[in-house]
C-alpha positions, 0 to 999 in steps of 0.5 A, spaced: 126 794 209 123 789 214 122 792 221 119 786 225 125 780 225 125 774 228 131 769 229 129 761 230 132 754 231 134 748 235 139 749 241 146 750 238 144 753 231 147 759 232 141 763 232 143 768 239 149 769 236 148 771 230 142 776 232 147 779 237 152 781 230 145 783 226 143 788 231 151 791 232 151 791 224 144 795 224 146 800 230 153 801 226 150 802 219 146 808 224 139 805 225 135 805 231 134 797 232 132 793 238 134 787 240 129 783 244 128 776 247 124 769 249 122 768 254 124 775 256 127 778 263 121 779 265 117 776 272 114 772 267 119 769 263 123 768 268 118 763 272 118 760 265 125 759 265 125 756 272 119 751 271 123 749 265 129 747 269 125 744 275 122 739 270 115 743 271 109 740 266 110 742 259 103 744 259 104 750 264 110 751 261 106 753 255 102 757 258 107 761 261 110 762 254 104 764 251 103 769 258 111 772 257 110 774 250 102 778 251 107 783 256 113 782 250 108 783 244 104 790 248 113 792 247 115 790 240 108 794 239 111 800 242 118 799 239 115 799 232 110 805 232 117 809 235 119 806 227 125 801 230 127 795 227 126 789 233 129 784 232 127 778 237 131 771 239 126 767 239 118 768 239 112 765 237 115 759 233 119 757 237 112 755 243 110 751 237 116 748 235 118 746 243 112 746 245 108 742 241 113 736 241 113 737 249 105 736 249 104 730 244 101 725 248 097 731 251 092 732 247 091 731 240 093 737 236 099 741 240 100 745 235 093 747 234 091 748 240 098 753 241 096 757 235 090 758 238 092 761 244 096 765 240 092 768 236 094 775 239 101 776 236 104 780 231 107 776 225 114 777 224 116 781 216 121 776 217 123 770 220 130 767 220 129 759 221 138 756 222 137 750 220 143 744 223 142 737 225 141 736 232 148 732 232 152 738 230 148 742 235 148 738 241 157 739 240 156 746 240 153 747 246 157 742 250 158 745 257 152 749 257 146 748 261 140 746 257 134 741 259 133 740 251 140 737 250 137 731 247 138 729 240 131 725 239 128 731 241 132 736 237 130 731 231 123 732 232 123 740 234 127 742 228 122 737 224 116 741 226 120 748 224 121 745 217 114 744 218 111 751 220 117 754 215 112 753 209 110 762 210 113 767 206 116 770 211 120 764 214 127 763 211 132 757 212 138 759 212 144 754 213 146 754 221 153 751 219 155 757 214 161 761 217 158 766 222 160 773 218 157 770 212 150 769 216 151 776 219 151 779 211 145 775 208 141 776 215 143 784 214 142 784 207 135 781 207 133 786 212 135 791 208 131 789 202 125 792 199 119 788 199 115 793 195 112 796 202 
């Protein structure tokens, strides 16, 4: 069974909603889940959620990021030595995916800077990515306030999280699926065994 999951993709893939029903599914079948999210509740991710909304500078945005998951990290840490299932909307790759799109032109390898930064997380067992076209996306979250409702920069964001999805842990799932049928094959992957 994988204890420490996580769900990704563009805005509008279904991720937040399907990770809801997997955390509800796993709760039902009687074991002890927890669902978590980035940027978290807390005071630092809130800010990063403001900055995102006033337009702030994507490099202090990054850093923001990567400062909201060091708190969330020292609790998915807590959660899985108590012998919980955690699963997160959002984690790591979505800063390198985002954020890395946002920072070209900044510096020369986003990506790598952002990893570097990073050094400090727990890798996923497993990791969601939902895969859909931007456009197909961006229809589905008409009327919800977001700052990436822009299909050139979902088209290059979901580029880069085909890109960084070469890992064993990542699966891609088809984000255009029904949902109940997303629920099942997340549920069911989480159950499996992987020799541990």
């Amino acid at each position: 069974m994988k204890k420490f999951v996580t769900f990704e993709g563009i805005d509008g893939s279904g991720k937040s909603t399907v990770s809801k029903r997997v955390y509800e599914e796993l709760k039902r079948r009687g074991y002890s889940a927890i669902y978590t999210f980035e940027p978290t509740d807390g005071e630092i991710g809130k800010c990063a959620k403001k900055c995102i909304d006033k337009g702030v500078d994507p490099l202090v945005i990054a850093l923001l990021f990567v400062a909201d998951r060091i708190e969330h990290v020292r609790k998915i840490k807590e959660w899985l030595k108590e012998g919980h299932i955690v699963l997160c909307d959002r984690y790591v790759d979505s800063t390198y995916a985002y954020q890395s799109v946002q920072l070209e032109g900044q510096m020369e390898d986003p990506l790598e800077w952002l990893r570097q930064l990073s050094n400090f997380v727990i890798k996923p067992d497993r990791t969601f990515l939902f895969d859909i076209d931007p456009e197909e996306a961006i229809s589905r979250i008409k009327g919800r306030k977001t700052r990436f409702e822009n299909v050139e920069f979902l088209k290059k964001v979901r580029k880069k999280y085909i890109d960084i999805a070469t890992e064993k842990r990542f699966k891609i799932l088809d984000a255009r699926k029904g949902i109940e049928d997303l629920v099942e094959e997340c549920v069911r992957d989480i159950m499996e065994n992987d020799g541990d």
